[in-house]
N, C-alpha and C positions, 0 to 999 in steps of 0.2 A: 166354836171353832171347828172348821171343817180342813181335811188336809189330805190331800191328794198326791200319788208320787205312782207315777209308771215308770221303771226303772229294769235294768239289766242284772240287778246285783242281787243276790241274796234278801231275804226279808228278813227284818232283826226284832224282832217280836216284842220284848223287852220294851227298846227302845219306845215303840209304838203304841204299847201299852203304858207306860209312862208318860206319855206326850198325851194321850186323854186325859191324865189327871188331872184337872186346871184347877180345880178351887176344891175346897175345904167342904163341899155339897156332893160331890162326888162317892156315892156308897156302892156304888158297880161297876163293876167293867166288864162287857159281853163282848169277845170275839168269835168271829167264821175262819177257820185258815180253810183254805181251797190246796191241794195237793196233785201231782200226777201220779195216779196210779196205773200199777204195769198192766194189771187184765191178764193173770194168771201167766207174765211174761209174755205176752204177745206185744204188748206197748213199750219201748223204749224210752221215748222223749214225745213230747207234744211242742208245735213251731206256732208260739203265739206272735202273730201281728197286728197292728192298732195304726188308727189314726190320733197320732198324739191328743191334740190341740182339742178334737172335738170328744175325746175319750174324756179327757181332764173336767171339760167344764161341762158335759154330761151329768158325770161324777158328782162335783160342787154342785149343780143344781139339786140332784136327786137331795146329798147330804143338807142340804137346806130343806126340802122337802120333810126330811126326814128329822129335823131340830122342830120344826113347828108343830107335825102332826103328832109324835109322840114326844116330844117336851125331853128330849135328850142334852145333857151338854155338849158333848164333844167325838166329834168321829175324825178316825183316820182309814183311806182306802189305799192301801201298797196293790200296784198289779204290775206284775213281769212280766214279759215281752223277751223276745227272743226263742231259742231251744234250749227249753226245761226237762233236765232228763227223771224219769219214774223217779220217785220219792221224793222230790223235793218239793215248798212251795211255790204259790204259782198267785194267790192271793190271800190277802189278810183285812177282814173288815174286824174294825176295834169301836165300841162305843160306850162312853161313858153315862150316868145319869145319876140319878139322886136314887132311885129303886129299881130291882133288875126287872121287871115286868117290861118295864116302859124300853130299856136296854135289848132286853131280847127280839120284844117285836120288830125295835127300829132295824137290829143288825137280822134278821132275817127275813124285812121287807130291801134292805138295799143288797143285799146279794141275788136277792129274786131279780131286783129291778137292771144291777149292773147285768147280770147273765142276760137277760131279755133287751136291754136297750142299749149299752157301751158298745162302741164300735173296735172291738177286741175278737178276735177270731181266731182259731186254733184247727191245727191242720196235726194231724199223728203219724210217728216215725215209726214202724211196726215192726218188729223184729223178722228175720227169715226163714221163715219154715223150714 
């Protein structure tokens, strides 16, 4: 199961983390939360924009990618869009598996991947001198 949501709202972590559970094989769960941080107060907010449609099935390819090569059950990718102010998140990758080896690598081969390939870009609001 692969599950994707670019969204304005809040990330609910929980939830997300629960929705990987899918079967009784499930011994791991490895998540990445992404955060904006201030940068000792000089960083306000960060203004994430995306191309929906082509961000989403980006995504779903890569999380396919990523069930096959390391034999994972189930992932979910939340990423925000909008202005996210310092502390809050901004993305959350969650992946489930039968052993966390296999969980680790996948969830930190598709944050690699979403950072380098997603059509998601981020502009910074900077406080004033």
């Amino acid at each position: 199961m692969i599950s994707v949501k670019i969204t304005t709202e809040r990330i609910d972590h929980n939830k997300e983390i629960t929705s990987v559970k899918t079967s009784l094989e499930v011994g791991s769960v490895v998540s990445f939360l992404g955060t904006v941080r201030s940068e000792n107060d000089r960083v306000k907010s960060l203004v994430y924009e995306h191309y929906e449609e082509m961000a989403k099935s980006t995504i779903e390819r890569m999380g396919e990618e990523a069930i096959k090569r390391f034999g994972v059950e189930s992932i979910s990718v939340v990423h925000r869009f909008g202005q996210i102010p310092a502390g809050e998140d901004v993305v959350l990758v969650t992946v489930s598996s039968k052993h966390r080896a296999e969980g680790f690598e996948a969830c930190s081969w598709l944050i690699k991947k979403i950072k380098e390939k997603v059509p998601i870009w981020k502009e910074t609001s900077k406080a004033k001198s």
